[in-house]
C-alpha positions in Angstrom: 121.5 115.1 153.5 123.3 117.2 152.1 123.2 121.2 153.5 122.1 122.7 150.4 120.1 125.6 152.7 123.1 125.9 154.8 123.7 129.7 155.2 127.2 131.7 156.6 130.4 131.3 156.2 130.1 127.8 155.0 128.6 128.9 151.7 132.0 130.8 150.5 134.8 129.1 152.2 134.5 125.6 151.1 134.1 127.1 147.5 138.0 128.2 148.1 138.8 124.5 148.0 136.9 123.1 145.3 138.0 121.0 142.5 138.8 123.5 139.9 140.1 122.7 136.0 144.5 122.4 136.0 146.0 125.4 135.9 147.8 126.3 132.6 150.9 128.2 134.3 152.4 127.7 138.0 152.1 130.6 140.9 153.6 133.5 140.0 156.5 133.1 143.2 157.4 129.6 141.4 159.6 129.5 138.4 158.0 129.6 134.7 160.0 126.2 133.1 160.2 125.6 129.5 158.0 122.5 129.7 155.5 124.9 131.8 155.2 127.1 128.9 154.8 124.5 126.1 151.9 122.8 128.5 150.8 126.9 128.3 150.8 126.9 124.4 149.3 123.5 123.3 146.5 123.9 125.3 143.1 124.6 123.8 143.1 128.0 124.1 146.7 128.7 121.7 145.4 126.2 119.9 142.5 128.8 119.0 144.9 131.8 118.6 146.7 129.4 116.0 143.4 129.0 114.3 142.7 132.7 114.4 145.3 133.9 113.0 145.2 131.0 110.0 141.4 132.0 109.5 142.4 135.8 109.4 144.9 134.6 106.5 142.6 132.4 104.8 140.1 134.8 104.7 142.6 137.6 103.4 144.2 135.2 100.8 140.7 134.4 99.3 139.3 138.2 99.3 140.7 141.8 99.6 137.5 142.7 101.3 138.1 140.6 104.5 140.7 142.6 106.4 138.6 146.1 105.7 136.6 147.8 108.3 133.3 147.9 106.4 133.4 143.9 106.4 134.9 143.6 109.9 131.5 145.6 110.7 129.3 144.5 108.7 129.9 140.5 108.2 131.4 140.0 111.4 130.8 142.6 114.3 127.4 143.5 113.2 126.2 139.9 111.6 127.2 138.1 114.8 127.0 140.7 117.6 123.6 138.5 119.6 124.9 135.4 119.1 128.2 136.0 120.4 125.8 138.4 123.6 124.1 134.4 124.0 127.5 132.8 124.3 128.4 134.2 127.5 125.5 132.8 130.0 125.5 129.4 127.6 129.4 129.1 128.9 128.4 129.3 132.7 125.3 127.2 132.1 127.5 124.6 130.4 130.5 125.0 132.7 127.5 123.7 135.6 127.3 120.4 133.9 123.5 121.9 132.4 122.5 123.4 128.6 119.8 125.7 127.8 118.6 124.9 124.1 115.5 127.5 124.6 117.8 130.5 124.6 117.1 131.4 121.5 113.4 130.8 121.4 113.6 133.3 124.4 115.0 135.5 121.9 112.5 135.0 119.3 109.6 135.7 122.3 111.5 138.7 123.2 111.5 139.7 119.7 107.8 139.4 118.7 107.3 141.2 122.7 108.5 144.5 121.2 106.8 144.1 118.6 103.6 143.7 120.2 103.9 146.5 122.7 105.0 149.0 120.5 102.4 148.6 118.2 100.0 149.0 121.0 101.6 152.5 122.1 104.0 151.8 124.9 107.0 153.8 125.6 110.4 152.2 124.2 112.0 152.3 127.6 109.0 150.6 129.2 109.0 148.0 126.3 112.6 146.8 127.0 112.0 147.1 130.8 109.4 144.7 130.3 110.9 142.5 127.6 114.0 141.7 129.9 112.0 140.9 133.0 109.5 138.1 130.6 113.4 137.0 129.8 114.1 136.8 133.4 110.8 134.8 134.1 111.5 132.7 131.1 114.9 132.1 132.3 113.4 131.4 136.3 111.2 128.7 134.8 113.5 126.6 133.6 116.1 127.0 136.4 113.3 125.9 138.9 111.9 123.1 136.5 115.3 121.7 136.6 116.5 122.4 139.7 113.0 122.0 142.1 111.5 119.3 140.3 115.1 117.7 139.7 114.3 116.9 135.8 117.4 117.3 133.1 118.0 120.2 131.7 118.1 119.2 128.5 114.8 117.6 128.2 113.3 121.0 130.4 114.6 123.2 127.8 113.8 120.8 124.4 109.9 121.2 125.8 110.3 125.6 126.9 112.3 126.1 123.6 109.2 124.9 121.9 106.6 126.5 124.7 108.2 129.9 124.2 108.7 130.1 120.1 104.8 128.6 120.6 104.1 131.7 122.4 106.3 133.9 120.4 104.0 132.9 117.2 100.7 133.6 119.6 101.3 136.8 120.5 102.5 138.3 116.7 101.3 135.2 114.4 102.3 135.8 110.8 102.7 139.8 111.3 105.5 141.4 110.9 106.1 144.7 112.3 108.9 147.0 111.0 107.2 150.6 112.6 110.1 151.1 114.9 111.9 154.9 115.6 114.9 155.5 113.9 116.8 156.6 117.0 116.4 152.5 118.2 116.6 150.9 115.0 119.9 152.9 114.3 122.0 151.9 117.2 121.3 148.5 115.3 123.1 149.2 112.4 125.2 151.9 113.0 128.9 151.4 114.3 129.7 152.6 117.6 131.8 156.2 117.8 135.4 156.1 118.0 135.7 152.5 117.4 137.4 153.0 113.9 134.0 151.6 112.1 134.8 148.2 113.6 132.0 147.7 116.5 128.8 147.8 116.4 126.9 148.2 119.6 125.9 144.6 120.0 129.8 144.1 119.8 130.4 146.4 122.6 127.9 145.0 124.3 129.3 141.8 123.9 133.0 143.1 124.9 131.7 144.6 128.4 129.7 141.9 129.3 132.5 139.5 128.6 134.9 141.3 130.8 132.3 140.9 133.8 131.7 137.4 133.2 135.5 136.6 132.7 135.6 138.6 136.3 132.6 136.5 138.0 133.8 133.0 136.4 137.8 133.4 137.4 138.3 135.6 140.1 134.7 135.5 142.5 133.5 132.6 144.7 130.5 132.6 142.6 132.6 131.2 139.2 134.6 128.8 141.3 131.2 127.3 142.5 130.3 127.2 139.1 133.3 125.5 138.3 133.1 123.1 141.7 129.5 122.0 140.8 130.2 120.5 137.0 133.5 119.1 138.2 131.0 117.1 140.8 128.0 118.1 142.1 127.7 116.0 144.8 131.1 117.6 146.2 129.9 120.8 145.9 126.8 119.9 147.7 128.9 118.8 150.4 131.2 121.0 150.4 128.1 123.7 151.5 127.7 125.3 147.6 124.3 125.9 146.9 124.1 124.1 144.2 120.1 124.5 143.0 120.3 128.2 144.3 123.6 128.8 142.0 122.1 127.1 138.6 118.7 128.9 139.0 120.4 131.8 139.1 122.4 130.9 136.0 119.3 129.7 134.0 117.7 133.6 134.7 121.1 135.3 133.6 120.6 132.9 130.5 116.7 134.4 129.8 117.6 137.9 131.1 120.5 137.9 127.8 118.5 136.3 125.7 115.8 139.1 126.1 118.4 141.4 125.0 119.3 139.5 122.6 116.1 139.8 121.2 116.2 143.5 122.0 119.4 144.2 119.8 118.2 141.4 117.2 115.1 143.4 116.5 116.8 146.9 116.5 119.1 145.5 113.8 116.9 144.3 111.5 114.1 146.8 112.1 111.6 143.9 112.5 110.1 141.9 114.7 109.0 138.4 114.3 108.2 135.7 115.8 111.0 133.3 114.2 113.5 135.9 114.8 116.6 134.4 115.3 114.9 131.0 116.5 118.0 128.8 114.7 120.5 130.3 116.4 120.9 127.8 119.2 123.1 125.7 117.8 125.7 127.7 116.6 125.7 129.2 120.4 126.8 126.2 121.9 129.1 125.1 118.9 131.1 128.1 119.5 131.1 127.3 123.0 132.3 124.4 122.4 135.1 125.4 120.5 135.9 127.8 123.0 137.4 124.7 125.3 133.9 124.6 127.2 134.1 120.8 128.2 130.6 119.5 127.1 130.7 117.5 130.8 131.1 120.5 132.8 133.8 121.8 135.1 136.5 122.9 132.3 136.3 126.1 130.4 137.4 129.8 130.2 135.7 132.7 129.0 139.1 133.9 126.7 138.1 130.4 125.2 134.8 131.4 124.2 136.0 134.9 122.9 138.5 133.6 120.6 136.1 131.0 119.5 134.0 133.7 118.9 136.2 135.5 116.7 137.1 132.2 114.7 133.7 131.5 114.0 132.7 134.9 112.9 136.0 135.1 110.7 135.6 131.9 109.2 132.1 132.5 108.4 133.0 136.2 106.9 135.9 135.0 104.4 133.1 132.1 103.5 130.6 134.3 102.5 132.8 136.6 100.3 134.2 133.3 98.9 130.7 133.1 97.0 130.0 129.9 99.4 126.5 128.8 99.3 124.8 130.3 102.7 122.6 127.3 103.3 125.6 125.6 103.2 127.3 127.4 106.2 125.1 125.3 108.3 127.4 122.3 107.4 130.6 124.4 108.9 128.7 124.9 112.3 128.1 120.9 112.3 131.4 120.2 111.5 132.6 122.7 114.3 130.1 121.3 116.5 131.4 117.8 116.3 135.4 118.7 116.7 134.6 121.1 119.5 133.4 118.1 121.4 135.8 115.1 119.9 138.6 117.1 120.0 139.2 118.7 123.6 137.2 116.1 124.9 138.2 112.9 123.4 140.6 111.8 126.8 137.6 111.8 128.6 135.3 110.3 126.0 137.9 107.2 126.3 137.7 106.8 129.9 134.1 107.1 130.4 133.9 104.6 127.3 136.6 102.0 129.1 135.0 102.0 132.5 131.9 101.7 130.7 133.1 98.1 129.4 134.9 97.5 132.2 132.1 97.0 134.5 130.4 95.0 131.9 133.6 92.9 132.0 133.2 92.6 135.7 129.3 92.9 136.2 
């Protein structure tokens, strides 16, 4: 069996030696070779700073608006401030070889939550408090269905994405509720001090918190067990990770952001509702995806995810001030979705497809 309640020194060492993604450079005492760096610049992340910077001159070819600070705010820091908050945990969660599609119903519970306990007198502070503990329990339910009860992640979170936006509409049904203080609803619109106009506070939010994940993924035992447990699980398990303790834990990060989320969603909009942000699911894990996050697990970096972040936002921006048709935008996050898997993952797509036919050849 393998020791998944194992406890001392077994649990961090072994981590030290797990399979972890290639690295894009050499040790720093070897020498940097030409070859080394070109290996550096074609992979998936340059490939994203290339796109970056083509989207920033797309969008300022096609609009004098896109490179000011009002629409840096206001169509890209301010529009896309949660959904770039919900990328982070989605990246770990992926990076596990798992997916969480009810993080944004978490977000719409969260959402109608504050809505329901203001409106019933509670104190602000106690209403987030509470909020982002139901986010946590959300986010602890779906780590232990998946983990205890060993059922796929994706089929535990198709059914709780639906149980919680069921809930979501239970506790506010068709009312909306928009009699929230100014002193909340205006860190949700206003930019942040001494940021030039460019952030909002959802965008610092999202900044801060991706500086600690970047820290947890790349340079803690924790991330390399993250990273040792999609690359193969039953190594891992071997190896002394524990492997259901580790995604549980990543499943109640994923609720406890989504809660704030919902938090930050509400305060920007000054509303809460029970289908707030409820479609927002896929364009989380599209931008994940672009961001180099292999769809199998095991491969992916949180600079990835931030500069996919920032392509998506951009490209979205210099589309909307382009007149594009809005319901039309959802035809760009398909697309993206679709490349951000074929594309960095289409080597491995071939081999799984050739050793599928390969022991039908032999079978």
């Amino acid at each position: 069996m393998p020791p998944e309640s194992a406890g001392g020194p077994a649990d961090v060492a072994p981590v030290l030696t797990a399979p972890r993604p290639e690295s894009s450079l050499p040790p720093p005492n070897e020498p940097v070779s030409g070859a080394d760096r070109l290996r550096w610049f074609v992979r998936w992340e340059g490939a994203l700073v290339i796109a970056l910077l083509a989207t920033i001159l797309l969008g300022a070819i096609t609009s004098k608006q896109f490179l000011t600070a009002s629409n840096i705010f206001s169509n890209i820091s301010l529009l896309y401030g949660e959904l770039a908050i919900m990328t982070l945990p989605m990246t770990l969660i992926i990076l596990s070889g798992e997916i969480d599609l009810s993080i944004a119903s978490i977000l719409a519970l969260s959402s109608s939550l504050v809505g329901y306990l203001w409106t019933n007198h509670w104190p602000m502070l106690l209403v987030i408090v509470c909020v982002l503990a139901v986010g946590l329990l959300c986010g602890a339910v779906n780590g232990l269905l998946v983990t205890r009860l060993g059922l796929p992640s994706l089929a535990v979170t198709i059914g709780t994405k639906t149980l919680y936006a069921g809930i979501a509409e239970i506790i506010l049904g068709p009312a909306i509720i928009t009699s929230f203080p100014s002193s909340y609803t205006n860190i949700g619109v206003n930019p942040v001090p001494h940021t030039l106009g460019l952030l909002s506070y959802s965008a610092l939010i999202f900044v801060v918190l991706a500086l600690i994940f970047g820290v947890v993924l790349h340079s803690t035992p924790f991330g390399r067990s993250i990273v040792a447990i999609g690359w193969n699980k039953e190594a891992a398990q071997f190896a002394g990770i524990r492997v259901k303790r580790v995604k549980t834990s990543l499943f109640m990060v994923s609720g406890l952001i989504g809660a704030l989320a919902g938090i930050l969603y509400t305060f920007r909009l000054s509303t809460a509702e029970s289908n707030n942000g409820i479609d927002l699911v896929l364009p989380v894990i599209a931008v994940v995806l672009l961001g180099g996050v292999s769809i199998f697990g095991g491969k992916g970096s949180i600079i990835g995810v931030i500069l996919a972040v920032l392509v998506y936002g951009g490209l979205q921006s210099a589309l909307l001030l382009t007149n594009f048709n809005a319901n039309a935008l959802e035809i760009v996050t398909g697309g993206l979705l679709l490349l951000s898997v074929l594309i960095p993952n289409g080597g491995e797509l071939v081999a799984r497809v050739r050793r599928f036919y390969r022991v039908r050849g032999t079978a």
